[in-house]
Backbone bond lengths (Angstrom), bond angles and torsions (degrees), N, CA, C in turn:
res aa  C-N    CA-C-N  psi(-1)  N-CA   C-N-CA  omega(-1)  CA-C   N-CA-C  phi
1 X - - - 1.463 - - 1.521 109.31 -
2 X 1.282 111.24 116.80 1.534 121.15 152.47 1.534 128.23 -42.25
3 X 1.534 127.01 93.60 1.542 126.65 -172.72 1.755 96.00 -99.02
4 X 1.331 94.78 140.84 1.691 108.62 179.27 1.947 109.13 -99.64
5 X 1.471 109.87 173.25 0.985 115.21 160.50 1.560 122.60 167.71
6 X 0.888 125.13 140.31 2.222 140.12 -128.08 2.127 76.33 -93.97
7 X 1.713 90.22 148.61 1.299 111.73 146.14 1.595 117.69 -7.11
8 X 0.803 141.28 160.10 1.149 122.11 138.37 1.951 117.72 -122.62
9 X 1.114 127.32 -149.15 1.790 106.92 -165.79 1.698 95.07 -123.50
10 X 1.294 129.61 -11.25 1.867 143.61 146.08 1.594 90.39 -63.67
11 X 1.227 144.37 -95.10 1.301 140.75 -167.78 1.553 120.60 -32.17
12 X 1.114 120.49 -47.89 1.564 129.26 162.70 1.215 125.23 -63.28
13 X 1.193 115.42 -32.25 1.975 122.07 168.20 1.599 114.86 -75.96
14 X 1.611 98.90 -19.78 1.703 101.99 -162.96 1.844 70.34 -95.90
15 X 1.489 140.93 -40.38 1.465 125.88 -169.55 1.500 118.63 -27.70
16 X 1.499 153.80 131.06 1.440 141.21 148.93 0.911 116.11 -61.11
17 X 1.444 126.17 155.78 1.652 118.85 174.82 1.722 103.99 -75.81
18 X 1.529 102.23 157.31 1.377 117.99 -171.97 1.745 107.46 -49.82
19 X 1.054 144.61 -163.09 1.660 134.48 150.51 1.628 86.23 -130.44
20 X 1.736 113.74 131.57 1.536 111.94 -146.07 1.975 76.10 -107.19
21 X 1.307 112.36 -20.18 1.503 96.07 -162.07 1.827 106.21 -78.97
22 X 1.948 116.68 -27.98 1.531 117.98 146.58 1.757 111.42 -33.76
23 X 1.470 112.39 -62.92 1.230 109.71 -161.22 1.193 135.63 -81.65
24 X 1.428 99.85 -6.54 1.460 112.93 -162.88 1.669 107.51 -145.41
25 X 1.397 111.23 13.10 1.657 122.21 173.31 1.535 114.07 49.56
26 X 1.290 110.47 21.54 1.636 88.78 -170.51 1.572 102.87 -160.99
27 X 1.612 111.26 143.69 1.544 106.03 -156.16 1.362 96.79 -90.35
28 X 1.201 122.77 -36.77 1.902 118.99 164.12 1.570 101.29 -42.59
29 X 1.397 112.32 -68.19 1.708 82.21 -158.83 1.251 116.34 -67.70
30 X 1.136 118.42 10.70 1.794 124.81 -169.57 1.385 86.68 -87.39
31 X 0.972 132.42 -64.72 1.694 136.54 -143.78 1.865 90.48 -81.29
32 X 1.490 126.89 -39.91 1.205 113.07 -177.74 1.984 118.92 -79.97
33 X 1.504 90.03 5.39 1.829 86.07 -173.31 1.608 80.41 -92.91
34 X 1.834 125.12 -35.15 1.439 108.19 -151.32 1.268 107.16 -75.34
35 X 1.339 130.16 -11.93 1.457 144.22 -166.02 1.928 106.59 -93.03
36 X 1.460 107.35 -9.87 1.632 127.87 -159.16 1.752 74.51 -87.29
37 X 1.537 108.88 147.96 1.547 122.69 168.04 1.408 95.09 -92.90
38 X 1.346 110.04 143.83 1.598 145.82 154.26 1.389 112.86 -43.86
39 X 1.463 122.31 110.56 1.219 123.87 176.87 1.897 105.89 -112.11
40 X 1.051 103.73 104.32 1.783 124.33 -173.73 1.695 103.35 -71.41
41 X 1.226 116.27 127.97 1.778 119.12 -170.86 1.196 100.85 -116.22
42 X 1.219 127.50 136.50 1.849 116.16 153.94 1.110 115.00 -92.27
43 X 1.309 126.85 159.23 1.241 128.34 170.99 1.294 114.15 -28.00
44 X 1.353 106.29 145.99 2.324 122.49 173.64 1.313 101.03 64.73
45 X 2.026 119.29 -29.65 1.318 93.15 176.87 1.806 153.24 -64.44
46 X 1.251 97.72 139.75 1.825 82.41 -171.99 1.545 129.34 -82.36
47 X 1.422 109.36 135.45 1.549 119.03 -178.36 1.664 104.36 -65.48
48 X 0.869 98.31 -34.95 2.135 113.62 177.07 1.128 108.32 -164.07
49 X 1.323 120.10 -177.08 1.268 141.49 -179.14 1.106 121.15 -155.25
50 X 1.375 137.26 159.43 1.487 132.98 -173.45 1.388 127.57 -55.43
51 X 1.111 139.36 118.44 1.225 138.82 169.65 1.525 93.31 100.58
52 X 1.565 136.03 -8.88 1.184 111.74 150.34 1.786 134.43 -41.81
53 X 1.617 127.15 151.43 1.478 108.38 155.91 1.384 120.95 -27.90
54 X 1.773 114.81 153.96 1.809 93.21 146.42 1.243 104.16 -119.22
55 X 1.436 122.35 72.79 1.656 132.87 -169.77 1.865 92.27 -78.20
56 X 1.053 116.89 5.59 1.556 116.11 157.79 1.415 136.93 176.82
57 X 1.069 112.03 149.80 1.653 126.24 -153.18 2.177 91.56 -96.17
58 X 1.597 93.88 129.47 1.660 89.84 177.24 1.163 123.63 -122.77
59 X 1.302 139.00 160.16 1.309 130.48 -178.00 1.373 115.37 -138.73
60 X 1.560 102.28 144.88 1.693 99.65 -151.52 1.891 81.90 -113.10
61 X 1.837 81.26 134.75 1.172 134.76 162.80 1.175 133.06 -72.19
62 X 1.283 132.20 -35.23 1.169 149.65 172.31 1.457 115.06 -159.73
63 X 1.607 129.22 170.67 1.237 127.50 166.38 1.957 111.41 73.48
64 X 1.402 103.88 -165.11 1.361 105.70 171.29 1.483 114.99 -152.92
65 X 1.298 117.84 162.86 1.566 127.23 -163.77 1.783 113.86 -125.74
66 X 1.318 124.33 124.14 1.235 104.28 159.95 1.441 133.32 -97.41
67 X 0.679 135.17 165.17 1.771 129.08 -173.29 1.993 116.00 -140.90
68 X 1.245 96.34 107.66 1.057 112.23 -169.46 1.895 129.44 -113.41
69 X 0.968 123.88 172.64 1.401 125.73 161.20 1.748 124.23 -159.60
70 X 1.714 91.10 123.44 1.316 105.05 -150.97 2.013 86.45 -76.23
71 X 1.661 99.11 149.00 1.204 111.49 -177.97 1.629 128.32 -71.21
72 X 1.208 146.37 164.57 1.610 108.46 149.63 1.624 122.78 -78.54
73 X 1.133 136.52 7.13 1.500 133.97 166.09 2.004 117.29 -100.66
74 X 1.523 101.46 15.17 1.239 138.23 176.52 1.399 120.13 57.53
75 X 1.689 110.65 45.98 1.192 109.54 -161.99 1.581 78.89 -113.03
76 X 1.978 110.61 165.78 1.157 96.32 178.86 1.589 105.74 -127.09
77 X 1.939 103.76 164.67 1.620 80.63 -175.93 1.869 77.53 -144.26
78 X 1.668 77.75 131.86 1.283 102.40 -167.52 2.271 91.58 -82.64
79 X 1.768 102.66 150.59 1.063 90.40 -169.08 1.364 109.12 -118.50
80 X 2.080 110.02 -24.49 1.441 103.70 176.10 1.564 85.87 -175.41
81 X 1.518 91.25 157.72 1.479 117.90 -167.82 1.451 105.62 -114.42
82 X 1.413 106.02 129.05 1.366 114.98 -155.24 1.854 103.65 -111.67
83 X 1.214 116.67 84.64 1.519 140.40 159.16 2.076 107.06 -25.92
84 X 1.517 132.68 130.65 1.431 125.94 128.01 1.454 122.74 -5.39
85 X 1.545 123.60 108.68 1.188 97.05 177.34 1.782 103.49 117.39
86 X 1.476 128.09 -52.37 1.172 143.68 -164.39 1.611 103.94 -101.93
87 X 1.572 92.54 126.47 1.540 132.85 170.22 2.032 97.37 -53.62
88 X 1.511 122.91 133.06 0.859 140.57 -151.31 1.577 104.32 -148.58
89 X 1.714 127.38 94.87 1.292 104.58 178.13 1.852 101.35 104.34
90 X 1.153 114.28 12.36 1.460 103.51 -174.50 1.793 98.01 -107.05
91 X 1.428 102.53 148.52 1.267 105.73 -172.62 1.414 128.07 65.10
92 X 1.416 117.41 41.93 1.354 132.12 -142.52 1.680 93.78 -107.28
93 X 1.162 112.27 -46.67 1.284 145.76 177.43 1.800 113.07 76.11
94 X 0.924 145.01 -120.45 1.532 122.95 -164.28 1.889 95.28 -92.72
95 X 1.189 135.15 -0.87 1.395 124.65 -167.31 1.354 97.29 -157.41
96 X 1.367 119.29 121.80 1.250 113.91 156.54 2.113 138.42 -60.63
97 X 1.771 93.77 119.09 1.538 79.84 -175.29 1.529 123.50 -104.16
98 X 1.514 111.33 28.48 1.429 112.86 151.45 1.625 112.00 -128.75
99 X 1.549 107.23 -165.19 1.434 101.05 -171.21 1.943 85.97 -123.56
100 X 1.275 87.06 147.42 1.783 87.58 165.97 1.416 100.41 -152.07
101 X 1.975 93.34 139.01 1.186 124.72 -167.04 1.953 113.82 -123.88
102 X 1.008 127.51 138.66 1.160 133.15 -176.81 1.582 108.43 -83.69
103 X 1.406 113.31 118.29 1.367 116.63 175.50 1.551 133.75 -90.48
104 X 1.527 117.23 3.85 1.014 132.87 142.23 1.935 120.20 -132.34
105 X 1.480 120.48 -163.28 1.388 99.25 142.43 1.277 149.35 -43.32
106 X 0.714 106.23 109.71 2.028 113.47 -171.69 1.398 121.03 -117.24
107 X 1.459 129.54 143.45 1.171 138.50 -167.94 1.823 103.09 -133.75
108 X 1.386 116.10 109.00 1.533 119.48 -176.12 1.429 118.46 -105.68
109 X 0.817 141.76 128.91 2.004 128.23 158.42 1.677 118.94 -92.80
110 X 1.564 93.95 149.07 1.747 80.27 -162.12 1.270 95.72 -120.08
111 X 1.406 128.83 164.83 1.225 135.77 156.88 1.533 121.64 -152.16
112 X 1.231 95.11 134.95 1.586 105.08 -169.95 1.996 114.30 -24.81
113 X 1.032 115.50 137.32 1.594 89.32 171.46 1.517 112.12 -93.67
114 X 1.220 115.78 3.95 1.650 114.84 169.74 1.340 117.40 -74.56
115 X 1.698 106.04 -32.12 1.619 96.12 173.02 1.632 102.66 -92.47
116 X 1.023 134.63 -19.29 1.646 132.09 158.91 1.819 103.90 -32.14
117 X 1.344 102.04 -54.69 1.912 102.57 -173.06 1.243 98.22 -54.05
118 X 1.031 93.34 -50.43 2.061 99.29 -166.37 1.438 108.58 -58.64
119 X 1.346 126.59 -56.13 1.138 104.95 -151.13 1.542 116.23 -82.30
120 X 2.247 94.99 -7.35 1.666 96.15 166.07 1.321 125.05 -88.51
121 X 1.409 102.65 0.99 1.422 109.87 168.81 1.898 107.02 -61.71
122 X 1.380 107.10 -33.07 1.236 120.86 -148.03 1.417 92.89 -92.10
123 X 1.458 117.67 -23.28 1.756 108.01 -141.95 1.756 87.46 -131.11
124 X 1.137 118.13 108.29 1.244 106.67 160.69 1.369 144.89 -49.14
125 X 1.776 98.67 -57.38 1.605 109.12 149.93 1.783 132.17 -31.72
126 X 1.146 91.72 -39.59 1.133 102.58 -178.66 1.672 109.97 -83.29
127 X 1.316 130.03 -65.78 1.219 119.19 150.63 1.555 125.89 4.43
128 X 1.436 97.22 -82.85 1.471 110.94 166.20 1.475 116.08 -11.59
129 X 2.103 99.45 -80.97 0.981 87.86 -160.89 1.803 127.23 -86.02
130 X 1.215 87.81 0.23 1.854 87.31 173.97 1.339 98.85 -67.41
131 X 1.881 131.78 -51.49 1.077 100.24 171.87 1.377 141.50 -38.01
132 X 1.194 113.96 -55.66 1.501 124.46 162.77 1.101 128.37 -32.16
133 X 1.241 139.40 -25.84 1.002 154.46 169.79 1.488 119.55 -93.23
134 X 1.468 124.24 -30.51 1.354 125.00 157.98 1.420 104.58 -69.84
135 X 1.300 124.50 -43.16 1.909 109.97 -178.99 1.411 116.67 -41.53
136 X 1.836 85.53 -51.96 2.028 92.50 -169.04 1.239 104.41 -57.93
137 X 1.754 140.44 -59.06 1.451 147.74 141.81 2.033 98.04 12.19
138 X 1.439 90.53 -69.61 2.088 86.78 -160.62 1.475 99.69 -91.56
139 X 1.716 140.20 19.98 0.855 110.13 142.96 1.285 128.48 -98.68
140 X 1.626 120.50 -12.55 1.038 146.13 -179.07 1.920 97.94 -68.26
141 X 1.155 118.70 -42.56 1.282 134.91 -179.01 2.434 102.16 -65.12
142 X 1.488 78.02 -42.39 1.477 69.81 -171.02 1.808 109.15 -78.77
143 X 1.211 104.68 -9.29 1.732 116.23 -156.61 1.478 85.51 -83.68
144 X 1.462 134.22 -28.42 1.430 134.30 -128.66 1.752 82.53 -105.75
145 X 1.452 101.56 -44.66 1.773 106.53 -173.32 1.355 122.13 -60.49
146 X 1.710 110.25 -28.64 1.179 126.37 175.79 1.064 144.53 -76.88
147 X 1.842 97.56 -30.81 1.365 119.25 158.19 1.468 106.09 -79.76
148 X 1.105 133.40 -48.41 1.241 112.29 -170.59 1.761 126.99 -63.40
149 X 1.315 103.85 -32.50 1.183 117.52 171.54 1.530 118.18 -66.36
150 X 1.311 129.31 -25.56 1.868 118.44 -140.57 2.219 76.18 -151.50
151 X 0.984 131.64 -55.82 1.171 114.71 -161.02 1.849 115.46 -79.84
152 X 1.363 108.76 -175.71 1.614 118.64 -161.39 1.604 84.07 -95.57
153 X 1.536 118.69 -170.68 1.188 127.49 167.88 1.483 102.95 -78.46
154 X 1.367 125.02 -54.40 1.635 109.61 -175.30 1.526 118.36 -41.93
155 X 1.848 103.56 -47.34 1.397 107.73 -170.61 1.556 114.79 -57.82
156 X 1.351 109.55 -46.55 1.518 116.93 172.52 1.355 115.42 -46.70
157 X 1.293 126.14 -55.61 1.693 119.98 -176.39 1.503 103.04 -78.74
158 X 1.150 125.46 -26.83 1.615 105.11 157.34 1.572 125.54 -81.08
159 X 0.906 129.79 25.52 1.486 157.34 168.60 1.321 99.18 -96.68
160 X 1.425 117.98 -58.81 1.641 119.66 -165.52 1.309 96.74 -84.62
161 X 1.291 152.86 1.39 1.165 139.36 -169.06 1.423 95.12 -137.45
162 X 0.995 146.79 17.01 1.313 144.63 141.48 1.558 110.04 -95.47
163 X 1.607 120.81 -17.67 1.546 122.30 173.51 1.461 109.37 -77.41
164 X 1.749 105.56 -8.60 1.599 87.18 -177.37 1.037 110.47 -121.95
165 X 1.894 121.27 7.33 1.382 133.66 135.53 1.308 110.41 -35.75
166 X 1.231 109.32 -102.48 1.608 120.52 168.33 1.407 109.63 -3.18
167 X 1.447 115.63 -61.44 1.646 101.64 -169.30 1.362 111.31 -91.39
168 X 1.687 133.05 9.48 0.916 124.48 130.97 1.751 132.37 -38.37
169 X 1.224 86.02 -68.94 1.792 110.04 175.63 1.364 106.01 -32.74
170 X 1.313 127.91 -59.74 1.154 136.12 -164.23 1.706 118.40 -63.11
171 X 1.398 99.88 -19.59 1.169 100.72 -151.84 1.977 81.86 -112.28
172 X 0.990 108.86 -27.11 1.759 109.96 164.84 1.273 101.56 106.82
173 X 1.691 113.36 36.31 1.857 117.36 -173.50 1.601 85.20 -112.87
174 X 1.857 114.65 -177.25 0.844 114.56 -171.10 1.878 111.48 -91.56
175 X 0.975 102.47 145.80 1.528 121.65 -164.78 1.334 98.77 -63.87
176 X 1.407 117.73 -48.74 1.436 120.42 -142.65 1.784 104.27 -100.32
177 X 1.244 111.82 -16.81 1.306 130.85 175.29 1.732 121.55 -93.55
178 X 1.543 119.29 82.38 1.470 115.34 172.18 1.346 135.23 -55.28
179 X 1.114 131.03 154.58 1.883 111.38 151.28 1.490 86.57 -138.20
180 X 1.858 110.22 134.78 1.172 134.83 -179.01 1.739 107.75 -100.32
181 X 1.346 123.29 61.98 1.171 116.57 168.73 1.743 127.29 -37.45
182 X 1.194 122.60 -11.86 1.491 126.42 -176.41 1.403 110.20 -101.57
183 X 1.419 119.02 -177.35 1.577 133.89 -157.11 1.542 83.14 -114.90
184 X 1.399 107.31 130.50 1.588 123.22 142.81 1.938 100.21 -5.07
185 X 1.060 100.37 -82.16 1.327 97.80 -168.96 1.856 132.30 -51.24
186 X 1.673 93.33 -32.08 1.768 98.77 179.56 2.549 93.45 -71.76
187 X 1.548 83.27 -12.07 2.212 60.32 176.03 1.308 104.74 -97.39
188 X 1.444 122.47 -23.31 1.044 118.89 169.09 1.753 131.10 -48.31
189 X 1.405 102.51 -39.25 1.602 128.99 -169.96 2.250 91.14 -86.56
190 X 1.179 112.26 -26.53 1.507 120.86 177.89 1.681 96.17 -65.56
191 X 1.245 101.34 -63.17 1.514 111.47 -152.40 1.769 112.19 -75.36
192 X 1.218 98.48 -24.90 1.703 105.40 -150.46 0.797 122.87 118.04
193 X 1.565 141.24 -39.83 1.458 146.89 -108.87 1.937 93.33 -128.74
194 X 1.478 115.81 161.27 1.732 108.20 -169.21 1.493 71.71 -119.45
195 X 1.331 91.96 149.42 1.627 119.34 -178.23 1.891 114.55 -53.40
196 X 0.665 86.63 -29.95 1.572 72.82 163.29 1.720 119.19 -87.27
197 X 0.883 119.07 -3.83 1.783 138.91 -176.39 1.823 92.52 -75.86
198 X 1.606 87.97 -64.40 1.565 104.76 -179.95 1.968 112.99 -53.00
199 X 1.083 102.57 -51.37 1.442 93.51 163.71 1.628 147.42 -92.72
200 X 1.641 93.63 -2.23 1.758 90.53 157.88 1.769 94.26 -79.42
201 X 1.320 123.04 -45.84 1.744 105.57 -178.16 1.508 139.07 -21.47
202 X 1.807 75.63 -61.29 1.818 90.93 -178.93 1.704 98.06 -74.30
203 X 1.329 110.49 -24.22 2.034 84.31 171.01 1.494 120.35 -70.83
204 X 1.335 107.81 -31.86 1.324 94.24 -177.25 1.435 133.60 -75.07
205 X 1.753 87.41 -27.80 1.813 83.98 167.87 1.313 127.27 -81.99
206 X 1.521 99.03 2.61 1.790 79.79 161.46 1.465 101.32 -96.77
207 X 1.342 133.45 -38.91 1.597 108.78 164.34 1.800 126.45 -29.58
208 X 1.255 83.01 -29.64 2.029 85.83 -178.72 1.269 118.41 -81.85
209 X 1.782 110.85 -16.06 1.413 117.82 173.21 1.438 95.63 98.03
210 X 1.135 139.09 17.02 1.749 129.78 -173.31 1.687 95.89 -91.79
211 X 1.191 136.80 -63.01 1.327 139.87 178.07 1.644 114.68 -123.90
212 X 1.778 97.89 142.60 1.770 106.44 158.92 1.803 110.87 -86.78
213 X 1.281 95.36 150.55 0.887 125.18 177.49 2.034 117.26 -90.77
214 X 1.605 94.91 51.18 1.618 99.98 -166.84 1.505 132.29 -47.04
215 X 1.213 104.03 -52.70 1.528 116.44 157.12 1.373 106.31 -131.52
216 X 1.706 105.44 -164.38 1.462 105.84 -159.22 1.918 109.36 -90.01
217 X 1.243 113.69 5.78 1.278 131.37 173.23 1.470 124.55 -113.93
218 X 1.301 99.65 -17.89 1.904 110.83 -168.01 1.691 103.70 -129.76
219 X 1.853 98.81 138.04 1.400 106.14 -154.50 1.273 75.04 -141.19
220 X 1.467 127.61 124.84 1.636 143.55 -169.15 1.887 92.85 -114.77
221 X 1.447 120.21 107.09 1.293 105.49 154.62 1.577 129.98 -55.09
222 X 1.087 110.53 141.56 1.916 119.30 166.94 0.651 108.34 -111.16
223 X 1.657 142.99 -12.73 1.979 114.01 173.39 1.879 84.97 -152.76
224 X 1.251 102.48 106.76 1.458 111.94 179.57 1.285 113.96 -106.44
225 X 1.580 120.07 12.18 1.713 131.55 134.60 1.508 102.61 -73.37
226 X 0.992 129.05 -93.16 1.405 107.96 -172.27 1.451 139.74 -68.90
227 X 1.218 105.52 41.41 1.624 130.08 170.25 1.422 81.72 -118.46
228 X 1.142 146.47 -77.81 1.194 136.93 -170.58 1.507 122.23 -58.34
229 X 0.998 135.36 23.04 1.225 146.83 174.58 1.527 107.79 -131.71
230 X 1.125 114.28 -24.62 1.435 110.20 -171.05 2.112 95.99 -101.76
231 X 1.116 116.32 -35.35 1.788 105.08 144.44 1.064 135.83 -51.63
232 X 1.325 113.82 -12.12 1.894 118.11 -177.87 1.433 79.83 -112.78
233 X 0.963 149.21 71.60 1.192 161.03 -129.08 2.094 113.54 -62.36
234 X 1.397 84.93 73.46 1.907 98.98 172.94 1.441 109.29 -91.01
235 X 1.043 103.66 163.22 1.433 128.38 -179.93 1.694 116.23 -40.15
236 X 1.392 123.94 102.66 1.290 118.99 174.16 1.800 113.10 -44.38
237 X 1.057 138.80 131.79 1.115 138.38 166.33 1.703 128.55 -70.90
């Protein structure tokens, strides 16, 4: 069984701040996020909610965020998990249409998204990389539709755990080493799957030898060929 557990407020003080000109390609928006005030979250609390403005795009500093949208038969389906480092609220367009909530302590910086247009109007680099960051956004978006629709429960959580490989990689952390800041239930509400689905999964794949189970938050892959084969959906072994 997969056990969860939030930020804590020692872990967030010991956090560094993000380096915005790595993340965000550009020395303007670096200097205008560092000048942006610190908005402090407690746990469950929400950064927005649906049908709020999105008079601004945020970026988390510390901690982690989930981002969701509640259904009309009131079920919810969580849509993406928002990493240190990661743009929050971009491409939102005049109203936000999910809700995002911080799943432990969290620390965000905000900035208008009207001067965001502008200054990528202005900044090529910068351009760039917000695009870049909306691609990864719609493939992650398209990976999520595909699994949920066409794959098993194993295939799906090895889908999600190779998406947060990948965005390890990207970011130049270790690939093979996770940390699952969320509850059984926010991957469950990701995937499809009801929390106990989610935790006979993660037992079995470590019976299969695909991942340890290191601590009660961190899930280290061991054979990320056959995690990746068994997401393109091959034969469980």
């Amino acid at each position: 069984m997969l056990a969860t557990s939030s930020t804590t407020v020692a872990e967030l003080r010991r956090a560094p701040d993000i380096d915005a000109v790595n993340v965000l390609g550009s020395d303007a928006m670096a200097l205008r996020l560092m000048s942006a005030g610190v908005k402090r979250l407690e746990a469950r609390e929400h950064l927005f909610c649906e049908g709020d403005p999105a008079a601004h795009v945020y970026r988390i500093e510390a901690g982690y965020v989930c981002i969701y949208k509640m259904m009309p038969d009131g079920r919810r389906q969580v849509v993406d998990f928002g990493y240190p480092g990661d743009l929050i609220g971009l491409g939102a367009g005049s109203e936000h249409k999910t809700s995002a909530h911080a799943l432990g302590v969290c620390r965000v910086r905000a900035v208008p998204a009207a001067t965001l247009e502008q200054m990528a109007r202005q900044d090529s680099r910068l351009a760039l990389s917000l695009y870049e960051t909306l691609s990864h956004e719609l493939e992650a978006a398209r990976g999520l539709l595909l699994s949920c629709c066409q794959h098993s429960a194993i295939e799906r959580l090895a889908s999600f755990l190779l998406m947060l490989s990948r965005r390890n990689a990207r970011k130049g952390q270790d690939a093979a080493t996770l940390f699952l800041p969320m509850t059984r239930s926010d991957i469950g509400d990701y995937l499809g799957l009801t929390i106990e689905t989610v935790s006979r999964t993660f037992t079995k794949m470590k019976a299969m030898g695909l991942i340890e189970l290191q601590q009660c938050t961190t899930v280290r892959l061991t054979d990320v060929s056959a995690m990746e084969r068994l997401a393109e959906g091959g034969a469980e072994n």
